[in-house]
N, C-alpha and C positions, 0 to 999 in steps of 0.2 A: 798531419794526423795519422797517414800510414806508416811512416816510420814511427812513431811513438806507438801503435796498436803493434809492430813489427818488434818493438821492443818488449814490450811485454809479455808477447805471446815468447818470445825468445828466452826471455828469465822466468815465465814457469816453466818451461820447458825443463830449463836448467835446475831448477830449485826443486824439480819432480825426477831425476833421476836420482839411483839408486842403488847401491851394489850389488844386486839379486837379480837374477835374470826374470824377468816379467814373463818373455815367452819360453815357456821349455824347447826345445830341440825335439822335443817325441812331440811335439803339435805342430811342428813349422814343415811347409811345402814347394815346392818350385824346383829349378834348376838357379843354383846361384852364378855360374857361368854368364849363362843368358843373361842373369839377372845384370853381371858387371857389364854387359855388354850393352844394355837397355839402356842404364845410368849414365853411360858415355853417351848414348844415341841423344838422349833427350836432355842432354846438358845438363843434369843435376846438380854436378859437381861446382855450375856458375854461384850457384845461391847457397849450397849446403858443403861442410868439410866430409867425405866419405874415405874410408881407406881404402889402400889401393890406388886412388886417383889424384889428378895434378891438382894443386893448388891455386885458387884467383884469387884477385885482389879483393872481387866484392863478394862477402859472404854475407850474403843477405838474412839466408835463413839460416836455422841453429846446424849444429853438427849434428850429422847422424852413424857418427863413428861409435855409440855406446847405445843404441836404439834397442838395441836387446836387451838392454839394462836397467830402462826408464818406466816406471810408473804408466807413462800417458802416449799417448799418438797425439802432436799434435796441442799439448797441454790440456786438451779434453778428452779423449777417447781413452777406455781403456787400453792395455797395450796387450794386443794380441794382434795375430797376423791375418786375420780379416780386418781388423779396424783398422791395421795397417794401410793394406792394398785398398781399401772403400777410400782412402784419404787420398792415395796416389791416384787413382781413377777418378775423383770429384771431390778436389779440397773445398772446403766451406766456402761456400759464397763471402767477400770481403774479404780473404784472408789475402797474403800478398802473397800464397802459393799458386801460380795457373793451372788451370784444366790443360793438360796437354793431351786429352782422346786416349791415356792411355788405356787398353785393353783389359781386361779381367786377367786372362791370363798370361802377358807383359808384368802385371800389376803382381801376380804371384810372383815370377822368377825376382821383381826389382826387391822385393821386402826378404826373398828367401836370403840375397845377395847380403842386405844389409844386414840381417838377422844373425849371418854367417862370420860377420867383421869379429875377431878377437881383441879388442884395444881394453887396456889393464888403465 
């Protein structure tokens, strides 16, 4: 049941991006440095595809190599970079994302990071 809930939330994901940047660049905030650096800390890169970073076998969760680009956070949330960081700081109860404690402002630098990715 959670990998089919894991799929789906995966293909809206998919089926909600979009080639227009959702978040402007004059609204986003953090240090993106930090941010790559946070993303490594807390293993991201195990579940999700991010640039920059090494590649696993299990990618659980969707790519977040175009996250500036999609419609949604998450296949629900608008996409802006508060709804961003609220998701990384306390993903939806059920979802197959964990609570990892991260911080508010961890939570800013890790969205400034992905927000910052260029992939065409």
């Amino acid at each position: 049941m959670k990998r089919l809930l894991m799929l789906c939330v995966c293909l809206m994901l998919a089926a909600c991006e979009q080639d227009r940047a959702a978040v402007p660049p004059a609204e986003r905030s953090g240090n993106r440095y930090v941010g790559k650096q946070l993303l490594e800390r807390y293993g991201c890169a195990a579940c999700h595809r991010i640039q920059g970073m090494p590649l696993h076998d299990t990618q659980a969760g969707p790519s977040l190599e175009r996250i500036a680009h999609a419609s949604y956070v998450a296949g629900v949330l608008p996409n802006t970079q508060r709804n961003l960081e609220r998701w990384i700081m306390q993903p939806s109860p059920g979802s197959a994302m964990p609570n990892l404690g991260v911080n508010e402002a961890e939570a800013r630098d890790m969205a400034a990071y992905l927000y910052s990715q260029e992939t065409k």
